[in-house]
C-alpha positions in Angstrom: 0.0 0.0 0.0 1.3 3.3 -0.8 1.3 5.9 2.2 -1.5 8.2 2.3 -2.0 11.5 4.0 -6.0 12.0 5.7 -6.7 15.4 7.3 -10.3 16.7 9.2 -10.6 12.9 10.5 -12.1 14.0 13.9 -15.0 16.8 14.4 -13.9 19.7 16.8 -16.0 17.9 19.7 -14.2 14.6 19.2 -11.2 16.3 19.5 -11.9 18.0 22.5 -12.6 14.8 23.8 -10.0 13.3 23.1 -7.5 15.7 24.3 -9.5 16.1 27.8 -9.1 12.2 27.9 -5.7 12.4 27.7 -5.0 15.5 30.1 -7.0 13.4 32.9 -5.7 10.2 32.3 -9.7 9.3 32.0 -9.7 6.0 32.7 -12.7 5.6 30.9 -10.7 6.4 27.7 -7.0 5.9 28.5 -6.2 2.4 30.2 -2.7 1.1 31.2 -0.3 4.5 31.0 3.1 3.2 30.7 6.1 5.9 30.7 9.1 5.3 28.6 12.0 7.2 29.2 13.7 5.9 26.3 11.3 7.4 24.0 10.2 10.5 26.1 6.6 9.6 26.0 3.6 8.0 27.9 1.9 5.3 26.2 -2.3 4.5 27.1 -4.2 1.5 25.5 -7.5 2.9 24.4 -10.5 1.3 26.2 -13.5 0.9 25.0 -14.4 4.1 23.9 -16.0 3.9 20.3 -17.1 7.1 19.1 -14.2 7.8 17.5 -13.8 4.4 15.9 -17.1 5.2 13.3 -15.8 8.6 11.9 -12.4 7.0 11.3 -13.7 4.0 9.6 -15.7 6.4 7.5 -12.3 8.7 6.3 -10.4 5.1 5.7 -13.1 2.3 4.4 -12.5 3.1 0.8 -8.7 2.3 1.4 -8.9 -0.9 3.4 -12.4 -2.2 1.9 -13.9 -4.9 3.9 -10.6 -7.5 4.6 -9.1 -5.2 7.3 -10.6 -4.7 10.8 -9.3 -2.8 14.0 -7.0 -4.5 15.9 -6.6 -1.9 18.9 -5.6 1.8 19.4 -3.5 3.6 21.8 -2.6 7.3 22.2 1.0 8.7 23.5 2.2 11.7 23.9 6.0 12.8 23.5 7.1 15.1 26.1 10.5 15.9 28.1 8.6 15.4 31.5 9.1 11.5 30.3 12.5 11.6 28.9 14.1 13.3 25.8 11.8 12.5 22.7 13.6 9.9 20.3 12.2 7.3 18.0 14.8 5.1 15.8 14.0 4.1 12.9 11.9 0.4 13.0 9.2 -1.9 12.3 6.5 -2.7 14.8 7.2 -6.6 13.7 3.8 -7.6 14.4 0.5 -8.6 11.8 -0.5 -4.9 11.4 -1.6 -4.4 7.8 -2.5 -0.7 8.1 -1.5 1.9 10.3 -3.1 5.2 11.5 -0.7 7.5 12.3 -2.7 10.2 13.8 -1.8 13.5 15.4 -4.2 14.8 18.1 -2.4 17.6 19.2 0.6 19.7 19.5 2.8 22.6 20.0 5.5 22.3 17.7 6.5 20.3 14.8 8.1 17.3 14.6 8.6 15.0 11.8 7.7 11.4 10.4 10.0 9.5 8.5 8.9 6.7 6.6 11.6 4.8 4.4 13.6 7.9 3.4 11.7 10.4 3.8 9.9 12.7 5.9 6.1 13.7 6.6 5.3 16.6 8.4 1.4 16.6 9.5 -1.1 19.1 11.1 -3.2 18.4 14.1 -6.1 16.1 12.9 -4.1 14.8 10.6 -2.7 11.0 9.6 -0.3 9.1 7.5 -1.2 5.6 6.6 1.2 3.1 5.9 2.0 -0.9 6.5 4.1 -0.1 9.6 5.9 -3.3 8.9 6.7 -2.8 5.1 7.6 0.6 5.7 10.8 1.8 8.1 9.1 4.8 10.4 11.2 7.0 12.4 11.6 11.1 14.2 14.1 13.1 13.3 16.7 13.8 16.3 14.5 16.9 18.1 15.6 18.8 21.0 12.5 19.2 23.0 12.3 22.4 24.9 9.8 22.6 28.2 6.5 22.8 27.4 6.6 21.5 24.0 4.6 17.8 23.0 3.4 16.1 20.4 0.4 14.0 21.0 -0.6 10.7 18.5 -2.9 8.0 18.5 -2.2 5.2 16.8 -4.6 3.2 15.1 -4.2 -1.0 14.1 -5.9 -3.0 11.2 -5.3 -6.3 10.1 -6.8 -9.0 8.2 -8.7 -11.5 10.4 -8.6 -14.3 7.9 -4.5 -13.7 7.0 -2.8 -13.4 10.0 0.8 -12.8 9.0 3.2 -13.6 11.3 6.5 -10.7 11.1 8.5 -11.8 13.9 11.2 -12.8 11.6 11.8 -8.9 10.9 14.9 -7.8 12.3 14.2 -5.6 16.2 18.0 -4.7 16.5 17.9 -0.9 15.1 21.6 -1.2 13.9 20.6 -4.2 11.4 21.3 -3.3 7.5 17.4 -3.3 7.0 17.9 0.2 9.0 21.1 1.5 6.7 18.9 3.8 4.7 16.7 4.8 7.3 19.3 5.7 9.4 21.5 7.5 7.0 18.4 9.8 6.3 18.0 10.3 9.5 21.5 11.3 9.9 21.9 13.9 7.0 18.5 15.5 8.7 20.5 16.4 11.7 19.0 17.5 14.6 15.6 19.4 13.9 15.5 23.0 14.4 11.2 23.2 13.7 
């Protein structure tokens, strides 16, 4: 699948919402937090929340048709508070098929690489991509105080072809990486 760019996925209430959720820790919304200080962000599991879930199938049903279904959702948000935003580049070696990349909000921009190259996106905006086809990454980003960049991130697979990518390489310094990395490298540190 080639990656694709969504915008206006969310109405300004949903948003609202959303964000509120996350500000709370609304345990109604956000379940498990889990802080990672190696990738300067909080992680929640999205409950069962599914308002949200019927506008987004709407922006993306003509992409996925009827094979894909969602797998799960979960929301971080990068911030120094939890460590010095970084994310190498990867694959998420499991059977997602589609990936929603989505940004909820922020307060200064920060890049998406896939492959070679970098995305730059809006709040209430996406990219959509096979997160195990295509190598995602950050650029380096000095964070100052204050500043975050909040996602939610949204899984489909197909339920009758699981596809099993364990076998791709979880070692960022693995060849796979080379091109990614080098990229990301030649980027330097953003100054957006």
């Amino acid at each position: 699948m080639e990656i694709v760019r969504l915008n206006n996925i969310f109405s300004e209430e949903q948003l609202l919402v959303l964000n509120n959720a996350m500000d709370e820790a609304s345990e109604d919304v956000m379940e498990s937090p889990t802080e990672n200080s190696n990738l300067g962000r909080v992680s929640y599991r999205i409950g069962p929340f599914h308002f949200y879930y019927e506008s987004l199938f709407n922006k993306i049903s003509h992409l996925t048709g009827s094979r894909l279904e969602m797998k799960g959702a979960n929301a971080v948000e990068y911030n120094l508070k939890y460590g010095q935003p970084n994310l190498p580049p990867h694959v998420d070696r499991d059977n997602t098929e589609l990936l929603v990349n989505f940004q909820l909000s922020s307060n200064t921009k920060w890049g998406i690489g896939l492959d070679e190259e970098v995305f730059y996106i809006e709040d209430n905006e996406a990219l959509i991509f096979n997160p195990n086809e295509n190598i995602h990454w950050r650029p380096r980003k000095e964070f100052q105080p204050g500043e975050f960049v909040r996602m939610m991130f949204f899984r489909f697979v197909d339920s009758n072809n699981e596809i099993d990518n364990s076998h791709l390489p979880s070692n960022m310094t693995d060849s796979m990486f080379d091109l990614a990395n080098k990229a990301r490298d030649q980027i330097g540190p953003s100054l957006i």
